[in-house]
Every structure is written in structure tokens, then in C-alpha cells.
C-alpha positions as CSV (number, residue, x, y, z in Angstrom):
1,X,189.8,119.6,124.3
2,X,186.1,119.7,125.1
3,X,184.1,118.6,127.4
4,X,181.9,115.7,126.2
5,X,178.7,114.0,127.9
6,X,178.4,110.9,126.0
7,X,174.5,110.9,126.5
8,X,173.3,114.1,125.9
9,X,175.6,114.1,122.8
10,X,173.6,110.7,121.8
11,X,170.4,111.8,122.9
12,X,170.8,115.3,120.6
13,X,172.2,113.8,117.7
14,X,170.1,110.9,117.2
15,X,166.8,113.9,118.0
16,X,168.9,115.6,114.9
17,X,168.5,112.2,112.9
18,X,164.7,112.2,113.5
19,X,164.6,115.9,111.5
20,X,166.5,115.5,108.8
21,X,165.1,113.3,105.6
22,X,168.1,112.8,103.6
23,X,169.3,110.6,106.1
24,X,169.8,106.5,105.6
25,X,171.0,104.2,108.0
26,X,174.3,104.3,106.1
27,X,174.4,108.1,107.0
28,X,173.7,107.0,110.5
29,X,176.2,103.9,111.3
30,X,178.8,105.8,109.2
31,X,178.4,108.4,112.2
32,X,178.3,106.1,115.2
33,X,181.9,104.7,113.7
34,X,182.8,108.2,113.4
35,X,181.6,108.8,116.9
36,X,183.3,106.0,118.8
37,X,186.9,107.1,117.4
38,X,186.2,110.0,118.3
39,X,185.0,108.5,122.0
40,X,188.3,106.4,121.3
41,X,190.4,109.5,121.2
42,X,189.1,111.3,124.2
43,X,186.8,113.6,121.9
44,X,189.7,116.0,120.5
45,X,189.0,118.7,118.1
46,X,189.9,116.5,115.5
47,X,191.7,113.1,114.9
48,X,192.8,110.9,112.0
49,X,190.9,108.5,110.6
50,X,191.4,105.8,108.3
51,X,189.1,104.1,105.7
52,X,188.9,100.7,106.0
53,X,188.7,101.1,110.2
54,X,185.9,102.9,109.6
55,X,184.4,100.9,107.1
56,X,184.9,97.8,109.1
57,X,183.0,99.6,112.1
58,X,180.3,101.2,110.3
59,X,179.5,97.5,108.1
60,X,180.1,99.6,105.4
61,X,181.1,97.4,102.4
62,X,181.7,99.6,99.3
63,X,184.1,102.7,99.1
64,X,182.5,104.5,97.0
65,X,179.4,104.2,99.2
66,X,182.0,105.6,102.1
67,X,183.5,108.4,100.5
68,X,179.9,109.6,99.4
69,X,178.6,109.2,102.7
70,X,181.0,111.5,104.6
71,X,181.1,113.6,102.3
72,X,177.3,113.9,102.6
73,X,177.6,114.2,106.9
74,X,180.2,117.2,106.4
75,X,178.2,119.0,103.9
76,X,175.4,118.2,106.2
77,X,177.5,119.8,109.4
78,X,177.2,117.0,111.1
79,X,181.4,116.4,111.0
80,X,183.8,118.6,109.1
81,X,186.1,116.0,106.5
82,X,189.3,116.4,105.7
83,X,190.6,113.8,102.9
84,X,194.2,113.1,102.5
85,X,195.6,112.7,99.4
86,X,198.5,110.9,101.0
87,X,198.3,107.2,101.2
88,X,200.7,106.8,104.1
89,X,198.7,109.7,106.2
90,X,194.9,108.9,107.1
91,X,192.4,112.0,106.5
92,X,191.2,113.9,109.2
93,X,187.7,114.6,110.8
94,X,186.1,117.0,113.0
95,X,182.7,116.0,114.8
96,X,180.5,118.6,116.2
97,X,179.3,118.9,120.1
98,X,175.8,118.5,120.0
99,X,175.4,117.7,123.8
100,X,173.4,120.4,126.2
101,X,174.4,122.1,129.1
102,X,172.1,121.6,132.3
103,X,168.6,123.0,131.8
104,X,169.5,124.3,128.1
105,X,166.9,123.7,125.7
106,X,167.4,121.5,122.7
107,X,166.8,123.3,119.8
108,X,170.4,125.2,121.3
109,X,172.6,122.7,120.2
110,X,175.9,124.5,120.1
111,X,178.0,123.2,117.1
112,X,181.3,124.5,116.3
113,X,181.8,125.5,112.5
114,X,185.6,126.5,111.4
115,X,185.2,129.8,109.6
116,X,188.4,131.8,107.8
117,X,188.6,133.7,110.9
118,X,188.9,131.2,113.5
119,X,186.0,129.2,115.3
120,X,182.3,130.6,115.2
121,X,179.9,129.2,117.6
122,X,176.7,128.8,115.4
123,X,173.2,127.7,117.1
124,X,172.0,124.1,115.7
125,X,168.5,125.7,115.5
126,X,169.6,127.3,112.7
127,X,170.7,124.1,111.1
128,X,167.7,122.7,112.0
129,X,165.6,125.5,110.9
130,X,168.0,125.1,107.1
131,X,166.3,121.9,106.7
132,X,163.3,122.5,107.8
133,X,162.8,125.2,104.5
134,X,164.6,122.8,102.1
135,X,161.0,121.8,100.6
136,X,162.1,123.4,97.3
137,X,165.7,124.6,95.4
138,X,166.6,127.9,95.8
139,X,167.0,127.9,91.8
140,X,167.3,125.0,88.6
141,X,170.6,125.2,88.7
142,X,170.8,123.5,92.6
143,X,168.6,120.9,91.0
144,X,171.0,120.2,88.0
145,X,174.0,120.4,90.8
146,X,172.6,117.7,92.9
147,X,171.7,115.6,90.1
148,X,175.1,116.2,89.0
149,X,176.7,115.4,92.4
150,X,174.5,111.6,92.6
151,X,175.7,111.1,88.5
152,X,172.0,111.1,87.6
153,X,170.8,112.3,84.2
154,X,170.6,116.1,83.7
155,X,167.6,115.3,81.5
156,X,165.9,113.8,84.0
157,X,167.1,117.2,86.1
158,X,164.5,119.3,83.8
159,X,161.7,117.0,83.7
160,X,161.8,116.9,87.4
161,X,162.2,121.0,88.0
162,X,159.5,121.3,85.5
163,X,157.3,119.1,86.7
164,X,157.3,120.5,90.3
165,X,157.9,124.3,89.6
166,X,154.7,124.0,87.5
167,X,152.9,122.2,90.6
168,X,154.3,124.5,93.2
169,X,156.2,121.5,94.6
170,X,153.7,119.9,96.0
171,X,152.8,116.1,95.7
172,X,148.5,116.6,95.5
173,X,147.8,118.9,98.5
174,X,150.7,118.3,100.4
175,X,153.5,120.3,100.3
176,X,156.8,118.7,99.9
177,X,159.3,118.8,103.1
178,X,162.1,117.9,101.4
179,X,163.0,118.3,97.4
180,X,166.3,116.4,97.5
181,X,164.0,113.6,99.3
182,X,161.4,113.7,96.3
183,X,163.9,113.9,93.6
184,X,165.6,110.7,95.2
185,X,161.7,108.9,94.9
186,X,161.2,110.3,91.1
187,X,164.5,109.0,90.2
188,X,163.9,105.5,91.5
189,X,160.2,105.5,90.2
190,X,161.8,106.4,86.8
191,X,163.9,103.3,86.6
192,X,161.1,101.2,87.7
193,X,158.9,102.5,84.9
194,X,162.1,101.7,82.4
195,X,162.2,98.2,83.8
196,X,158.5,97.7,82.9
197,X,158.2,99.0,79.8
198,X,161.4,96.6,79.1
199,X,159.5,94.1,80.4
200,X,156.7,94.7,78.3
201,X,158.3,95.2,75.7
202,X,160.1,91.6,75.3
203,X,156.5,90.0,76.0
204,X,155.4,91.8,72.8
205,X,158.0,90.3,71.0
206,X,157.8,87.0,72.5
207,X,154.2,86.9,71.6
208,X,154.6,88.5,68.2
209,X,156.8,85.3,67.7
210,X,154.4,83.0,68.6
211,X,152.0,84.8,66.3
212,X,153.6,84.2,63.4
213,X,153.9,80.7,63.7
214,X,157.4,80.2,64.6
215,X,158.4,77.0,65.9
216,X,160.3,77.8,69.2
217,X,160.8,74.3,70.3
218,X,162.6,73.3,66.7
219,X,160.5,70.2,66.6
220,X,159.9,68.1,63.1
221,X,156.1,67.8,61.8
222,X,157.7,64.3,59.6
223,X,158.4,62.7,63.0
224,X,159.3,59.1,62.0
225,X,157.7,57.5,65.6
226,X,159.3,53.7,64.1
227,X,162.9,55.5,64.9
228,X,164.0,54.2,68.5
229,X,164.1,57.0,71.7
């Protein structure tokens, strides 16, 4: 069982937070539930968990939204998740120890990573420095994978390598940090842009009505003003 200082561990993981983009406050309170079981526990190498504890720690209302988010943590490394498929067992969960030792410096972070051999002891830097160089795919297909993995549209998967392969992904003269964070932005501009044009596109018609002289309020021109209201 190791040894745990609740701050440092705090203080390093929420500095962690700070570098990493793909992150949302969902991500984050997800992790503070996570953390507290595992504070709970007495910060074992790994411990059961179940959904709706977690869910009703983290203020975490939708399942779907759960079961995405730590999915996203482990393939992050901040946790290693292990679902059960058995409705009378809990899954299982492994955080990792991101804590200093006295007078270590924090780009050190130790984390421990489960390997086919046994336990590796990998430097967080390296993590760090991971993110750091995600500012583009490695190829298309990671793009169409990751558009895949959020169910958005594979066309919109090509317009959005094409458009920034062709730019050198960049956004003007800045290079971007973080693709999965700029695909995230073109998707939600591109539903904004199809609710305007729907929008626009039912004022035409609404005025094209009017144009032709329809009578929208179904009143009679022969109104007989002698009749009582």
C-alpha cells in the first residue's frame, strides 16, 4: 500500500489539470470523487467502485456522461479503469501517485503504469511532455478515430483534417496546442452555423408567405360589423 501525502498529491494533480486542455470540470469533479474513495480506502493500489456512489459524489447526472468520462481519465493516465461486466460486482480503479518526495522537483511526478511485465515506474514529465506535442494528429486516421470515439460525423472528420493539414494547423499565426481541443471548437461552430442557416432559412419562407399575399390570420374581407361580438 503506498504512501500518500494528501497535499502534495492535490497540489501536483490539480498543477497537472492546469496543462492539459482536454480537460472539463466534469473530467475534474469525476476525479475528486475518484480521489476521496480512494482517500476513503486508505489509498490502496486499487479498490472497487461503484457507479451511482460516484456519480452522486462527482454531481454527475447522466451515465453516459460518466462512463465517457473515466474512460477519458484512464486513457489520459490519470486512473487506470477497470469496468465489470457483472452487475452484482462494482468495477475497479487504480489512481496514480502524483505526490513529491521532499525537495523533488515537479515535473518528476512518479506515476505508476501496469505494463504486461509487472509495474513500470514511468516519469509524469513524459506525460506531460505527450501533451504538450499533441498540437496535431500523428495521421487522418487518429482524426477519423476520435471523431469516431465522440459519435461525430466522419464527414466532418475530412473537412476538418483538410482544412488544417492544408493550414499547417494553425489558427492565423498561432499555432494550435491542442488538435483534439480545436476539433471540439469546429464541431460546435459547425452546429451553430446549421442552426442559423435553419433559422434563416424559415424567415425566408415566412416572408415568402407574406409575399404572396397569404392571409395568415384567416380573417374575412366581407366582415358583416351589424353581427354581435
Amino acid at each position: 500500500m503506498p504512501e500518500i501525502n494528501y497535499i502534495k498529491h492535490l497540489n501536483g494533480v490539480f498543477i497537472q489539470f492546469t496543462k492539459d486542455s482536454r480537460l472539463n470540470p466534469t473530467h475534474i469533479s469525476l476525479y475528486i470523487a475518484l480521489f476521496q474513495l480512494w482517500n476513503y480506502n486508505r489509498f490502496p493500489d486499487e479498490f472497487y467502485i461503484h457507479r451511482d456512489e460516484v456519480m452522486a459524489y462527482s454531481k454527475i447526472g447522466s451515465k453516459s456522461t460518466y462512463h465517457k468520462s473515466i474512460k477519458e481519465l484512464s486513457h489520459w493516465k490519470y486512473i487506470v479503469y477497470y469496468p465489470s461486466h457483472n452487475p452484482f460486482k462494482g468495477s475497479k480503479v487504480r489512481l496514480f501517485d502524483f505526490g513529491t518526495s521532499s525537495g523533488q522537483a515537479l515535473d518528476y511526478y512518479r506515476t505508476k503504469i501496469e505494463t504486461s511485465t509487472g509495474q513500470a515506474l514511468v516519469p509524469l514529465y513524459k506525460h506531460i511532455q505527450t501533451i504538450e506535442n499533441n498540437n496535431k494528429p500523428k495521421n487522418k486516421k487518429e482524426v477519423f478515430d476520435f471523431f469516431e470515439k465522440m459519435d461525430w460525423p466522419i464527414s466532418k472528420a475530412k473537412q476538418f483534417f483538410s482544412h488544417y493539414e492544408s493550414v499547417g494547423w494553425r489558427k492565423g499565426n498561432v499555432t494550435i496546442e491542442n488538435w483534439q481541443a480545436a476539433a471540439e471548437s469546429w464541431i460546435l461552430k459547425s452546429e451553430a452555423l446549421k442552426i442559423q442557416q435553419t433559422s434563416k432559412v424559415v424567415d425566408q419562407n415566412s416572408v415568402l408567405s407574406l409575399s404572396k399575399g397569404q392571409d395568415n390570420l384567416k380573417t374575412s374581407t366581407n366582415k358583416d360589423y351589424n353581427e354581435p361580438l
